[in-house]
C-alpha positions in Angstrom: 0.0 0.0 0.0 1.6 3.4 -1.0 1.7 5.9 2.6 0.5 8.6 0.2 -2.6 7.0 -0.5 -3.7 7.5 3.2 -5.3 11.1 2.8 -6.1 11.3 6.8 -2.3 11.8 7.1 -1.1 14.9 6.7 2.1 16.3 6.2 3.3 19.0 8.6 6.0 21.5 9.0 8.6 20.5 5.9 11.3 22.8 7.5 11.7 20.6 10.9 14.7 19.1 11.2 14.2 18.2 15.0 15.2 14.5 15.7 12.5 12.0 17.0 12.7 8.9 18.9 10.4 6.1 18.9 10.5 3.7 21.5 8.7 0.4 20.6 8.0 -2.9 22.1 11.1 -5.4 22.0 9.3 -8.7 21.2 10.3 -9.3 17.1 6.9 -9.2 15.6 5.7 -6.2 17.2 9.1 -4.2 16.6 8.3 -4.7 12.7 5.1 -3.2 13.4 6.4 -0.5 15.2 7.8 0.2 11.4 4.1 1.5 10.7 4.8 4.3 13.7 7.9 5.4 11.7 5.9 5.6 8.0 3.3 7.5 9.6 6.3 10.2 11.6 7.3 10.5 8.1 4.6 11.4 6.1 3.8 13.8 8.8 7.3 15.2 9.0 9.3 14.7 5.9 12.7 16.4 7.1 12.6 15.3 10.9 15.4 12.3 11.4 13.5 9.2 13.6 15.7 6.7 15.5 14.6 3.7 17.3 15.4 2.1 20.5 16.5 -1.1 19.9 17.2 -4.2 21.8 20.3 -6.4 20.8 18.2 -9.0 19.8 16.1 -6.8 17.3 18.8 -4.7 16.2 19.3 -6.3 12.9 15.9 -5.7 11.8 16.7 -1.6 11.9 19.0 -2.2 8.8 16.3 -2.9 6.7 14.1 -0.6 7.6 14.0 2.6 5.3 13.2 6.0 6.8 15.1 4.9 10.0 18.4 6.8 10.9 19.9 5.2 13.6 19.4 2.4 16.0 19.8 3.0 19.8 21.0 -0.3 20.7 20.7 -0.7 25.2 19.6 -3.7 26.7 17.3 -3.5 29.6 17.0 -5.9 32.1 12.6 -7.1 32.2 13.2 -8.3 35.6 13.9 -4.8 37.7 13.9 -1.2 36.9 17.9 -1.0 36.7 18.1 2.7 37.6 21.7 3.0 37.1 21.7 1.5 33.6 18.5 3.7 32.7 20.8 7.1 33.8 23.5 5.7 31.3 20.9 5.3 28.2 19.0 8.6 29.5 23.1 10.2 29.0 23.2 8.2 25.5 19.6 10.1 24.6 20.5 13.3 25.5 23.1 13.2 23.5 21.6 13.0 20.4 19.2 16.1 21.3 15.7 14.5 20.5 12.6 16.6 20.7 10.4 14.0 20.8 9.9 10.9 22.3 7.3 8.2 21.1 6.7 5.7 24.2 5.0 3.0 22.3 4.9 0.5 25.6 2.7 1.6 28.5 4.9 0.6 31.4 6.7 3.0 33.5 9.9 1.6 32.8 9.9 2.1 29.1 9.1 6.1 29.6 11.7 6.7 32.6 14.9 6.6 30.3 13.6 9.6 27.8 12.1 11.7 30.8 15.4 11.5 32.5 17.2 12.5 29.6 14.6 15.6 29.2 13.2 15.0 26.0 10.9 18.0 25.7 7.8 16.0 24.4 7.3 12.8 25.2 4.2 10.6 23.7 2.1 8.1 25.2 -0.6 6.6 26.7 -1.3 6.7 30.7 -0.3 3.3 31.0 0.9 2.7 34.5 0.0 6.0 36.0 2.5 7.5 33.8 2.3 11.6 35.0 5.5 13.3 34.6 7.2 10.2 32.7 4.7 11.3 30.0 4.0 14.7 29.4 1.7 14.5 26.2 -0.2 12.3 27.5 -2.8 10.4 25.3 -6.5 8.8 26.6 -9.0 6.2 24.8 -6.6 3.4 24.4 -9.2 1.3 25.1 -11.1 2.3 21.9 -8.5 1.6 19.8 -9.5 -2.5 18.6 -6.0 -4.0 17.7 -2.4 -3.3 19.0 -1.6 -1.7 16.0 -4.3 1.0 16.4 -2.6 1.3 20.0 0.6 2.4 18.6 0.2 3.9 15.7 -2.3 6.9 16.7 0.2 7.9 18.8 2.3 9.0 15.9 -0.9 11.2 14.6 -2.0 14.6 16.4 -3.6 14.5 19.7 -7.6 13.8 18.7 -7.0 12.9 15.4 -9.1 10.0 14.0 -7.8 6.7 13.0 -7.2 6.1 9.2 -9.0 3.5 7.3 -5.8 2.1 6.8 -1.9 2.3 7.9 1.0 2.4 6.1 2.5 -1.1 6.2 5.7 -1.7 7.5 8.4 -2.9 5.1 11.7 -4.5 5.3 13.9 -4.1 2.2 17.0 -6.5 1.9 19.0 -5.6 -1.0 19.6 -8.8 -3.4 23.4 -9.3 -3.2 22.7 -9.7 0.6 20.7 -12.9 -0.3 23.0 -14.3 -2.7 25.9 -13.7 -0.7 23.9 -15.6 2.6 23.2 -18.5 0.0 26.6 -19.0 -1.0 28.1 -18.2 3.1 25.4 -21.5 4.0 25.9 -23.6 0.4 22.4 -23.3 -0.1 20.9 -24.0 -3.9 19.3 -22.0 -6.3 16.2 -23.9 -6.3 13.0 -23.1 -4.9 12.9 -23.3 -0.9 10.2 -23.4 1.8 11.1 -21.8 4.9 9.7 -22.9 8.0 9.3 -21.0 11.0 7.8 -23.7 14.1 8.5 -21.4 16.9 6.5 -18.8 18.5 6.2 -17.1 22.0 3.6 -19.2 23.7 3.8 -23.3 23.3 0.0 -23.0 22.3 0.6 -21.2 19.1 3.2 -24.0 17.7 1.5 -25.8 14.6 1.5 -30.1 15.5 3.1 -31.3 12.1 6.1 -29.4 10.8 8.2 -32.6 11.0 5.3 -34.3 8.3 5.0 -31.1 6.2 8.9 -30.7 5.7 9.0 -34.9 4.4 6.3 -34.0 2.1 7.6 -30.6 0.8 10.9 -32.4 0.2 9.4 -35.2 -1.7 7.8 -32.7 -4.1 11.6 -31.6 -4.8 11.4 -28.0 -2.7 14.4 -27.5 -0.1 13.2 -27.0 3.1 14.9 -24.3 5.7 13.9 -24.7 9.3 14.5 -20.8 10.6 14.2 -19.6 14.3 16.3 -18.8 17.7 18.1 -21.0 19.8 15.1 -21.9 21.5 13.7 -23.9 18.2 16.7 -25.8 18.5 15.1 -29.0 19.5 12.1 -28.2 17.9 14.4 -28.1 14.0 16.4 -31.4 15.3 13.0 -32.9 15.1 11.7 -31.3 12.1 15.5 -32.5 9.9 14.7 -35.8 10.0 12.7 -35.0 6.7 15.5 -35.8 4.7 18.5 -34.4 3.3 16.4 -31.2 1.7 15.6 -30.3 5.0 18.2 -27.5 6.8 18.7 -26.5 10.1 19.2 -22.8 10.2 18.4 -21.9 13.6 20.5 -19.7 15.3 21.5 -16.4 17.6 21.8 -13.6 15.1 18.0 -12.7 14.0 20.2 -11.3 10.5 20.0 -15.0 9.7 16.2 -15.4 10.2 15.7 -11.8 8.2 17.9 -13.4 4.9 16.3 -16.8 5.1 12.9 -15.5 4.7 14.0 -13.2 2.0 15.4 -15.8 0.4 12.6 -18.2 0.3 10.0 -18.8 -2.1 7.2 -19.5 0.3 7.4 -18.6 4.0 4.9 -20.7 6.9 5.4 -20.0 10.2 2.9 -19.7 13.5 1.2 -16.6 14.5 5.6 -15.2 15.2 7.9 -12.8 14.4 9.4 -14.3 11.7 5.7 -14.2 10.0 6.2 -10.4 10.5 9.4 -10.5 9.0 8.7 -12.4 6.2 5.2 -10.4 5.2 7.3 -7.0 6.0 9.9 -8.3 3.1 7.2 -9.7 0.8 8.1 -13.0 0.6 4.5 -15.1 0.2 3.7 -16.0 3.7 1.7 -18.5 4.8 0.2 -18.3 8.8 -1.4 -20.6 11.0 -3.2 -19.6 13.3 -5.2 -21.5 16.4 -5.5 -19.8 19.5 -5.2 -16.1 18.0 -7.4 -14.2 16.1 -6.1 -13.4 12.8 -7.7 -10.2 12.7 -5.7 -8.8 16.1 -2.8 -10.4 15.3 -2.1 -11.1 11.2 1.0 -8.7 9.5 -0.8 -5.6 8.1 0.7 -6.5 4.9 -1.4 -9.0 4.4 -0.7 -13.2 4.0 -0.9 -15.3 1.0 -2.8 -17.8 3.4 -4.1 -17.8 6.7 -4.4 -21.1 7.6 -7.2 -22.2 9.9 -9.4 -25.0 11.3 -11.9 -25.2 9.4 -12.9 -28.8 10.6 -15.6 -27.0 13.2 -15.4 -24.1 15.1 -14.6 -24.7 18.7 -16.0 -23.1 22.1 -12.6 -22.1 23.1 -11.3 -20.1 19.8 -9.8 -17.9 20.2 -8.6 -18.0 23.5 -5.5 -16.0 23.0 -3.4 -18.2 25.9 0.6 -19.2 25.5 -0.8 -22.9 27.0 -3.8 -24.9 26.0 -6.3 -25.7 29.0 -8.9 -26.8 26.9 -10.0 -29.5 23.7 -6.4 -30.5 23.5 -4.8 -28.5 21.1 -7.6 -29.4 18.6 -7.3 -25.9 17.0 -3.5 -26.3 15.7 -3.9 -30.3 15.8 -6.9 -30.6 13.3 -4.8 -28.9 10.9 -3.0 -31.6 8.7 0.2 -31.5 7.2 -1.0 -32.8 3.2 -3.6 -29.6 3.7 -0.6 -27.1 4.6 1.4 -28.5 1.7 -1.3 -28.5 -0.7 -1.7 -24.5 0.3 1.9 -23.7 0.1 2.2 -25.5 -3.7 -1.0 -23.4 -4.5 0.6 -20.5 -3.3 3.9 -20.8 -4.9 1.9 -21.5 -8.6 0.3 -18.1 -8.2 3.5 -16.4 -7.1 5.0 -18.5 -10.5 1.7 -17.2 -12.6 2.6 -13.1 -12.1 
């Protein structure tokens, strides 16, 4: 979707030059939303330079992201409000002389770092009781139906209504980056399924990846198993599919950006590498069981979202990282030969354009 085509959006004062920050969640899917926040800042502000806080983790993800300047890279500990190392990142942002702050979070935490380095206007909503942390403070929260309403209203003027639509986010990854991550991992030039099994929350993790990458690799596709560490096990399992399938889990996210932008077809659970991979525009494939694609699907849009469809059960959605109820049914009652069948329809449409 082209920005410009949003006509609720309008552009402000073309001769400020005044340097924004926009702080925005840390989990991987929602900081490629937060990319949304930083298309909206500049439509309305064409000249004004916007940086994000990033986390280690995330960090890669900034390089791809156009209108971005910088990335502020400061880990935080979750655990305790770490006063001394908030001073030393409130020194880092004062630094860099922002004038405003976007505090897309609404804990306390995430606002004390830009107060304390005396941003003059600092955005968001009343959170945890936010007064003085915040000091253009935003109400109706509650009005606003998905997460990505949440955030990205904060980057309009105080009152303003919400679009009809937002600018996506996007990820660009220049093509000698993916041939040069090919060639680094002796990876063919053939066409490749990636396969993302992990998510945060074990009720969200689709039953048969280990079935679908055996049958994807029998139709002749190489299969890539991408994720953290923590889909180790979880790809160990899946590579017993045959030698087409890959293990490319690992600790640098860069990894996880290239392999989906590399792929031919991406399928993943309701995660951040979905995000990723519809942020790139590599045809992505989600399932979902316990979350409500509406709430939760990329704003870009998926080539398939995969459902149950066998009946509609009691407990959907139930938006919980464990299943209490009907034993998984939602993700379980979603086979393997239909995922498959989907992903070789997608890829003949992608081949058709």
């Amino acid at each position: 979707m082209n920005l410009d085509s949003i006509s609720d959006i309008e552009t402000q004062d073309t001769e400020d030059t005044r340097p924004i920050l926009v702080v925005p969640y840390v989990w991987i899917g929602d900081f490629v939303r937060g990319h949304t926040v930083v298309r909206v800042l500049r439509k309305r502000w064409p000249n004004r330079p916007i940086d994000l806080l990033t986390s280690r983790l995330c960090a890669p993800l900034v390089d791809y992201m156009p209108d971005v300047r910088a990335g502020i890279v400061f880990d935080l500990p979750r655990s305790r409000l770490a006063l001394a190392q908030q001073q030393a990142l409130a020194a880092e942002l004062r630094s860099r002389n922002y004038a405003t702050a976007l505090v897309l979070p609404r804990t306390w935490k995430a606002a004390l770092a830009p107060a304390l380095a005396g941003i003059p206007e600092r955005v968001g909503f009343f959170g945890e009781g936010r007064f003085g942390l915040i000091n253009a403070m935003r109400w109706g929260e509650k009005r606003q139906p998905r997460f990505i309403d949440k955030n990205a209203i904060l980057a309009l003027p105080d009152g303003a209504a919400r679009p009809p639509e937002w600018p996506v986010p996007q990820l660009r990854v220049p093509a000698h980056d993916i041939e040069r991550w090919r060639q680094a991992n002796g990876l063919g030039r053939g066409p490749a399924i990636a396969l993302g099994p992990g998510s945060v929350g074990a009720s969200k993790r689709w039953t048969y990846y280990p079935e679908a990458a055996r049958l994807f690799a029998e139709h002749g596709f190489d299969v890539w198993v991408v994720g953290g560490p923590g889909e180790k096990a979880l790809a160990q399992e899946i590579s017993v599919g045959g030698a087409r399938v890959r293990d490319l889990t690992g600790t640098d996210l860069r990894n996880g950006i290239l392999a989906m932008a590399a792929a031919s077809v991406a399928v993943t659970n309701d995660s951040g590498l979905m995000h990723i991979a519809a942020a790139i525009g590599t045809p992505t494939m989600g399932i979902f069981g316990p979350t409500d694609p509406y709430l939760w699907a990329p704003l870009n849009g998926l080539a398939a979202t995969v459902l149950q469809t066998k009946s509609k059960l009691s407990c959907q959605p139930c938006q919980r990282t464990v299943c209490t109820m009907n034993d998984h049914r939602c993700m379980r009652d979603i086979a393997a030969e239909e995922v498959v069948e989907i992903a070789q329809r997608v890829l003949a449409q992608v081949s058709a354009l």
